[in-house]
C-alpha positions in Angstrom: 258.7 216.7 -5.9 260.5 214.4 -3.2 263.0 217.6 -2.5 259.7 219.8 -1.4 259.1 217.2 1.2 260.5 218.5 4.2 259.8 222.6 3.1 256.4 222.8 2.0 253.9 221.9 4.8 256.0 221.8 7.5 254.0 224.1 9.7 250.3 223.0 8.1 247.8 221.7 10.8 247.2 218.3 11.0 244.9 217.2 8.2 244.3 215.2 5.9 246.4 217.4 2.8 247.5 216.4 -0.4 251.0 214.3 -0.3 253.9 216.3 -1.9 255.4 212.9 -3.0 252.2 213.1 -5.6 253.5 212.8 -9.0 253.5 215.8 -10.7 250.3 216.6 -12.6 250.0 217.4 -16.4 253.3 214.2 -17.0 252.8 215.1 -20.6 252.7 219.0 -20.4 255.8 221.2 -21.1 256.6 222.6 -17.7 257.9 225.5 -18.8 256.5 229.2 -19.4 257.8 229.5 -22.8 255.8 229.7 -26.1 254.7 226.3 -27.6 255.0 225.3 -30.8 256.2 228.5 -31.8 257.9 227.3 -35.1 257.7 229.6 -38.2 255.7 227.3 -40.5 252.1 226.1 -40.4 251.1 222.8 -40.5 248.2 220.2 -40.2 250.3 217.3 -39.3 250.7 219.4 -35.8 247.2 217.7 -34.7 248.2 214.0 -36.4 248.0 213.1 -32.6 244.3 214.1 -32.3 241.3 212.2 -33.4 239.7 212.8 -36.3 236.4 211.5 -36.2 235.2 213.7 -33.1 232.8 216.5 -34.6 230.1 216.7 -32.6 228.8 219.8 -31.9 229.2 220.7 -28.2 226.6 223.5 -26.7 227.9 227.1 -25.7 226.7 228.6 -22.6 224.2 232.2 -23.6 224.6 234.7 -22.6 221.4 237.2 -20.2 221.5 240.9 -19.7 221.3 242.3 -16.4 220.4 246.2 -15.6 221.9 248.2 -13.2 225.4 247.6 -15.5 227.5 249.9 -13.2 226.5 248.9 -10.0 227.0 245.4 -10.3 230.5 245.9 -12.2 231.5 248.3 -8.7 230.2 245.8 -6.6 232.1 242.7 -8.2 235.3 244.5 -8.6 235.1 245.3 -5.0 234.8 242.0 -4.4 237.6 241.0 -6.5 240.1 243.1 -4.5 238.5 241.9 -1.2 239.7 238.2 -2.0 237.3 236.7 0.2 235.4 234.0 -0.2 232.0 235.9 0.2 233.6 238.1 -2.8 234.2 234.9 -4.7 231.1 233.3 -4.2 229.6 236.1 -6.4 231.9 236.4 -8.9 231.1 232.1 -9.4 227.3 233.6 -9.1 227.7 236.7 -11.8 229.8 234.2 -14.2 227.4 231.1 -14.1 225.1 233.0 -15.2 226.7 234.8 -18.0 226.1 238.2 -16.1 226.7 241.0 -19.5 228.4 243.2 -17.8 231.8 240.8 -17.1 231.8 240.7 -20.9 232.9 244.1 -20.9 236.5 243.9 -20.8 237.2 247.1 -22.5 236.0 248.6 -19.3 237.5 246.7 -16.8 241.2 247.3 -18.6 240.2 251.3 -18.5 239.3 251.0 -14.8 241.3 248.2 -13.7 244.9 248.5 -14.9 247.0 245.0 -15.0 249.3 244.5 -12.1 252.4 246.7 -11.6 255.2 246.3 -9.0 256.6 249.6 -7.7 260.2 250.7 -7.6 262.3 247.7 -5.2 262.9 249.6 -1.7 266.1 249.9 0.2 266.9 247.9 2.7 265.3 244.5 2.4 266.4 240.9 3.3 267.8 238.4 0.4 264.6 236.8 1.2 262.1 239.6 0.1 264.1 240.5 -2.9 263.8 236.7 -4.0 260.2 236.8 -3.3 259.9 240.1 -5.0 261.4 238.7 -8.3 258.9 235.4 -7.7 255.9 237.9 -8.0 257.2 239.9 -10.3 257.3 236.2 -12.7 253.6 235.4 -11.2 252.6 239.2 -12.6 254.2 238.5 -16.1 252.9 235.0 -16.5 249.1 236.1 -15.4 249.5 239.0 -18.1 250.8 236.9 -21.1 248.2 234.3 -20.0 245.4 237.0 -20.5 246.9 238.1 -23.6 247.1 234.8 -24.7 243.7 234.0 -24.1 242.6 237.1 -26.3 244.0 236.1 -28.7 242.1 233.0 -29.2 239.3 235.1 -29.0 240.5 236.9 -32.0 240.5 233.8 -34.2 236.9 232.9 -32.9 234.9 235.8 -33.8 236.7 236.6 -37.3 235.3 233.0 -37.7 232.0 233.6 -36.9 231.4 236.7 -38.6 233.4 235.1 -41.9 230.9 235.9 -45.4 230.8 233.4 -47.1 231.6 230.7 -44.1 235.1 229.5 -43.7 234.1 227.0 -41.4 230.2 226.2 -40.3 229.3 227.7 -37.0 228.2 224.0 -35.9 232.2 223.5 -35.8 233.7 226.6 -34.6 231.9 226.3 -31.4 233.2 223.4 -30.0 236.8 224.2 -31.0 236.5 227.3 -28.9 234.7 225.7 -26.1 234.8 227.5 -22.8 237.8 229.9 -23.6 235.4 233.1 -23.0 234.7 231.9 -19.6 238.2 230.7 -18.7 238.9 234.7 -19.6 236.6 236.2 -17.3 237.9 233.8 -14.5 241.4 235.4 -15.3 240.7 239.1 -15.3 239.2 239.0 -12.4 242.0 237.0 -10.5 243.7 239.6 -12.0 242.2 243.0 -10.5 242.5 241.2 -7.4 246.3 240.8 -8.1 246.5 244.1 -9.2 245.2 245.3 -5.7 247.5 243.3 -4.1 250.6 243.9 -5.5 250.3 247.8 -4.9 250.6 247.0 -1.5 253.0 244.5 -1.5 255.2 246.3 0.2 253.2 246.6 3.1 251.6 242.9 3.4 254.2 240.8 1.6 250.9 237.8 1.1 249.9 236.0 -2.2 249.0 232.7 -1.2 245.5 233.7 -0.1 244.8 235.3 -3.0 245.2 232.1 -4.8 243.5 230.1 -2.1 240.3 232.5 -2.6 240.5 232.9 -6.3 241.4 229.0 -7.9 239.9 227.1 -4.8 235.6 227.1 -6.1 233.8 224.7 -7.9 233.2 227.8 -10.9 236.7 227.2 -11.6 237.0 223.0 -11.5 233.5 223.6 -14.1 235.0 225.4 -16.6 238.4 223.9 -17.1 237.5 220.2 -16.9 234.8 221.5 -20.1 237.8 222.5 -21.8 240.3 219.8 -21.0 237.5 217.4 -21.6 236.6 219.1 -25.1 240.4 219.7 -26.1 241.3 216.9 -27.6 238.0 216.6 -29.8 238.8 220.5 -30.7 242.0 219.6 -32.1 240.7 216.8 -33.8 238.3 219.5 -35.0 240.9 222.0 -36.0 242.8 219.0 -38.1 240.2 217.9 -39.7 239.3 221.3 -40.8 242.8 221.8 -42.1 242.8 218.8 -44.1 239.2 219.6 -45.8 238.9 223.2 -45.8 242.0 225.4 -47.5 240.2 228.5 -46.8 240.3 227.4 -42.8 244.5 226.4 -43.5 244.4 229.9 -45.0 243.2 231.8 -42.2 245.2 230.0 -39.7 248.3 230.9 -42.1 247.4 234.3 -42.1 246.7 234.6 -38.5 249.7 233.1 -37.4 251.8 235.4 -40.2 250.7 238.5 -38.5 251.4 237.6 -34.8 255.1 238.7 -34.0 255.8 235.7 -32.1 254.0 233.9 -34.9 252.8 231.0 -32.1 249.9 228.7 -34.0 246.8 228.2 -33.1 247.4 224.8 -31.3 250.2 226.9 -29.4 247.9 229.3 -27.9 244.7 226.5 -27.2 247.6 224.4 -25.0 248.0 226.7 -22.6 244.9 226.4 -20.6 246.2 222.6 -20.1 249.5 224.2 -18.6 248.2 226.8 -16.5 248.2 225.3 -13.5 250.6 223.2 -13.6 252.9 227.0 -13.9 251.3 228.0 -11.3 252.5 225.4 -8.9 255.8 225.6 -9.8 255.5 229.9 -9.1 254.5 228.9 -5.7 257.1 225.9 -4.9 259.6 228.7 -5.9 257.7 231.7 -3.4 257.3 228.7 -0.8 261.0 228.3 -0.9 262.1 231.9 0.1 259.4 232.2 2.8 260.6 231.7 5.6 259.3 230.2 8.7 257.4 232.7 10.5 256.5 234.5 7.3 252.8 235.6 7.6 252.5 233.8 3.7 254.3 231.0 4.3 250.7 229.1 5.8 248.8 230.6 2.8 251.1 229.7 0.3 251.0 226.1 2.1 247.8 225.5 1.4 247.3 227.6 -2.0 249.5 224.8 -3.5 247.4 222.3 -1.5 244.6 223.4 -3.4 246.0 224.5 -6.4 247.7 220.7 -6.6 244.2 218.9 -5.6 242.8 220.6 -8.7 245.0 220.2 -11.4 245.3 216.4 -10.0 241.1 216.3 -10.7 241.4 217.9 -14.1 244.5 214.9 -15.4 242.3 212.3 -14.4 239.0 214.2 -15.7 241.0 214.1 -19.0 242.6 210.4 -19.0 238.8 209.6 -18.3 237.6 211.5 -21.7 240.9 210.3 -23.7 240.0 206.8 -23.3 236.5 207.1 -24.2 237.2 208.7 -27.3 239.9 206.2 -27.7 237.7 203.1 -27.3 234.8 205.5 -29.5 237.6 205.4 -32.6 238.6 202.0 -32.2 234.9 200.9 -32.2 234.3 202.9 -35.1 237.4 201.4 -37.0 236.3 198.0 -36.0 232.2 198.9 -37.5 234.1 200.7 -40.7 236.5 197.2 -41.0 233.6 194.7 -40.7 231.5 196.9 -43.0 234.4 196.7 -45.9 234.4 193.0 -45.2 230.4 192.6 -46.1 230.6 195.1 -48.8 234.0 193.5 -50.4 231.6 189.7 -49.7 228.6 190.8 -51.8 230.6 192.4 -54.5 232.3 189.0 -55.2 
């Protein structure tokens, strides 16, 4: 981070931003893109890190209709494009309360194709072909981000549905805490990136995008409910693996029939890495923008917020590590002095 120092908010007004000498949020987060924990064997002894004890069941958001489906769905993708923050504020509206119609993601891949750059023109500087590339990475992290998302979906509702019960539906909430709305956050950042990449070439701007899109409260809600609930999900998921062979089973199966064959603990991490990627996508963009560049304040000030953020969500989750820390070692303590009183009536 000390080597951004004299690049990245060079030509920020004066305020009172976010030091780049910060340590870098996430210390104990790979910082790469790459697939984690994508060995070719199962195991339970991949959550031996987790707590064990920390079951409780967690409440899900429900879900209320709305009528006039189509109009609403024109009028938030509209806004979506639009970036702005008027356009934001509703989509933080429509998914706080569990609108229907964003739940209909089979439309908005119909309508709303996924990002695609066009053909690299002649003529440009070693700095827009640089910057090109950068987006190009931004466009193919987004899309296997989304994908990988879906995918935990697709364990979760299999789950659900599951006659006779693999797991009780008192469990498999938790462990899929907040992962639907973390979704619908993501496809709509990414018709808005969609929108702008087709005219990239005319614009050559990203950082605002990010600014508009990661910079509302909707989006500091829902992941600090999932980082909070991630390590009691994985305690969760081990636990499960330990006492239920039909849930090893499924996860066995699961992970079998995926071609990269990524575990289920592989795919849950990534929401903790997101932004963290992120970042680094826009240290790299900030880098080949040059002074001048109509991004270059934008980008400035996406990382600004982008860092302020994932700065709140590692202290959100030392905050709930420790408690359940000091929650197991209290109950270790209660289960030791119980053994004691138990062994000293027996004799």
């Amino acid at each position: 981070a000390s080597q951004l120092c004299e690049v990245i908010y060079d030509d920020v007004p004066n305020e009172d931003l976010l030091s780049p000498d910060e340590d870098m949020i996430y210390e104990d987060v790979q910082r790469d893109a790459g697939p984690v924990n994508a060995n070719n064997g199962w195991s339970s002894s991949e959550f031996e890190s987790y707590d064990e004890h920390s079951d409780n069941e967690t409440k899900l958001p429900t879900r209320s209709k709305r009528n006039n489906h189509h109009r609403q769905l024109c009028q938030l993708m509209k806004a979506a494009r639009s970036g702005t923050k008027d356009g934001l504020e509703k989509t933080k509206i429509a998914v706080m309360r569990k609108v229907s119609f964003l739940q209909r993601k089979d439309q908005l891949e119909v309508k709303h194709p996924p990002p695609q750059l066009s053909p690299m023109p002649e003529g440009l500087t070693s700095h827009q072909v640089v910057r090109r590339h950068i987006l190009g990475s931004i466009i193919q992290s987004e899309r296997s981000y989304l994908e990988s998302l879906r995918r935990i979906l697709q364990y979760h509702r299999p789950l659900m549905e599951a006659e006779p019960h693999i797991l009780s539906p008192r469990k498999i909430r938790p462990i899929f805490y907040r992962i639907r709305e973390i979704t619908q956050c993501h496809s709509m950042f990414q018709i808005a990136l969609a929108s702008r990449v087709a005219e990239w070439d005319s614009c050559e701007k990203i950082g605002d995008l990010f600014v508009a899109s990661f910079s509302k409260s909707m989006v500091l809600d829902v992941y600090s409910d999932y980082v909070n609930n991630f390590t009691s999900a994985m305690a969760l998921i081990k636990k499960a693996c330990l006492s239920k062979p039909a849930f090893l089973d499924f996860l066995k199966k699961k992970q079998a029939a995926s071609v990269d064959r990524i575990t289920l603990y592989g795919l849950m991490v990534k929401p903790i890495q997101r932004f963290p990627q992120f970042i680094l996508l826009l240290q790299d963009m900030l880098k080949n923008t040059p002074k001048g560049h109509v991004d270059r304040l934008p980008l400035q000030l996406a990382l600004t917020e982008l860092e302020m953020l994932a700065e709140k969500l590692n202290e959100q989750k030392r905050v709930a590590d420790q408690i359940t820390e000091t929650r197991q070692l209290a109950r270790s303590v209660s289960d030791r002095l119980l053994s004691k009183v138990t062994a000293h009536t027996l004799c």
